[in-house]
Each structure stands twice: as C-alpha cells, then as structure tokens.
Steps between C-alpha positions, in 0.01 A plus 500: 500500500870504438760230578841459676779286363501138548519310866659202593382285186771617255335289240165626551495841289203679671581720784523400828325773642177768365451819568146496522325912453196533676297773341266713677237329403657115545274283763655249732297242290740582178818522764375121641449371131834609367671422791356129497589496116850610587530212752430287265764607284762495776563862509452766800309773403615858706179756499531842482305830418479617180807820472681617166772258376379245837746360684695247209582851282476785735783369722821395190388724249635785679756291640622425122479823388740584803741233383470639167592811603799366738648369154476824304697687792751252381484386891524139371379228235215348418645174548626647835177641651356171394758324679478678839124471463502141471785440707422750831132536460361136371387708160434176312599638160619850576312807451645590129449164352187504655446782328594365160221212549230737598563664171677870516166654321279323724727620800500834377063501455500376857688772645358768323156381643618467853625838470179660389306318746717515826698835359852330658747654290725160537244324288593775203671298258856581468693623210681203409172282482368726340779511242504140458185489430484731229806294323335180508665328802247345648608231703507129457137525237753710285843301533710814706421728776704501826635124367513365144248232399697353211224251361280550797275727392126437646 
C-alpha cells in the first residue's frame, strides 16, 4: 500500500487517497477489509496489480529523472522546470523539489530497480543524480540537493 498526497483536508496530514497493491495471492475478503478500514479513515483507496515501482513510483520517477536531465542540458532551471510543472501541469510541488523530499539516494535505488525489472532505459539513473549522490547532496534529509535546506534538514 502506498499513499498520494493529501485531499481536501489540508490540516489532516494523511493522504487523501491509497494506492492499494493487490498481490497475486490477495482475496476480495482482504480488498473488503482494507477498503472498509480505509473508509473509516476518510481516505479512497485506488487498487491495482502488483507491477515494479506500481503506479505512485513507476509513473514520476522517470518523469524526474527526465527533468533532471532537462536541467543538465542547461535547457532551464530547477526552479524553472518546477515552475512550469506546477504552473502548466498542476505538479503540486514540482518534479525536482519533489525529488529533493523523496531523498536523491532513495530516488536513485528506485530507479535503478525499475530499470532492472522493466529494462526501460529512462528509469537508468542519470549522471547528475548520480553525481549528487556521491557528493552528499541528498535532498531536504541532507540540507542541499536541487534546493538548499538551510536548517531544514530531516
């Protein structure tokens, strides 16, 4: 089970929304139970079959390893493809600060699994992740990635 960002209920930190994995094995009796539970917590669970990286990582991952790529042509920004993410697309925090809260490691480990198990050659992490990476930059957890964290840190 994985979970969206938040609905309407800005003060309310869960999700809004679930993805909800059902396994090979997963009954309609589990499905009923969680989505009952999930009812009860005011969220709306979204089933779907079990695949490498699901729906929640297989879809951005790639997507910010594109934008990260789109900066090191020197095509634009960071702050600029977050910009025209939010701004054109409804991105809610744009793909390279979203990024930087994932954690650039963890980003990097994701990719390199969807890679081995789907063999897309966009999910090979690119050169500049990997590079920041190596030096530290981490994200928000370590204070600078795409953004500085000045006193942030997680």
């Amino acid at each position: 089970m994985t979970t969206g960002d938040g609905g309407p209920g800005a003060r309310d930190p869960l999700p809004g929304t679930v993805e909800v994995i059902r396994g090979t094995r997963t009954g309609e009796a589990t499905l009923d139970a969680l989505r009952a539970l999930l009812a009860a917590l005011r969220r709306e669970p979204i089933v779907v079959d079990d695949a490498p990286g699901f729906v929640t990582s297989r879809i951005p991952h790639p997507m910010i390893n594109d934008a990260v790529r789109v900066v090191a042509a020197g095509t634009a920004s960071a702050e600029s493809v977050d910009r025209l993410m939010r701004g054109c697309l409804g991105h809610p925090t744009g793909p390279l600060r979203t990024a930087d809260l994932i954690g650039l490691d963890n980003l990097v480990d994701s990719l390199w699994v969807l890679h081995s198990r789907t063999g897309d050659e966009g999910c090979r992490p690119c050169d500049v992740l990997l590079e920041m990476v190596r030096a530290g930059h981490l994200g928000r957890k370590s204070g600078r990635g795409f953004y500085e964290y000045e006193g942030e840190q997680a």
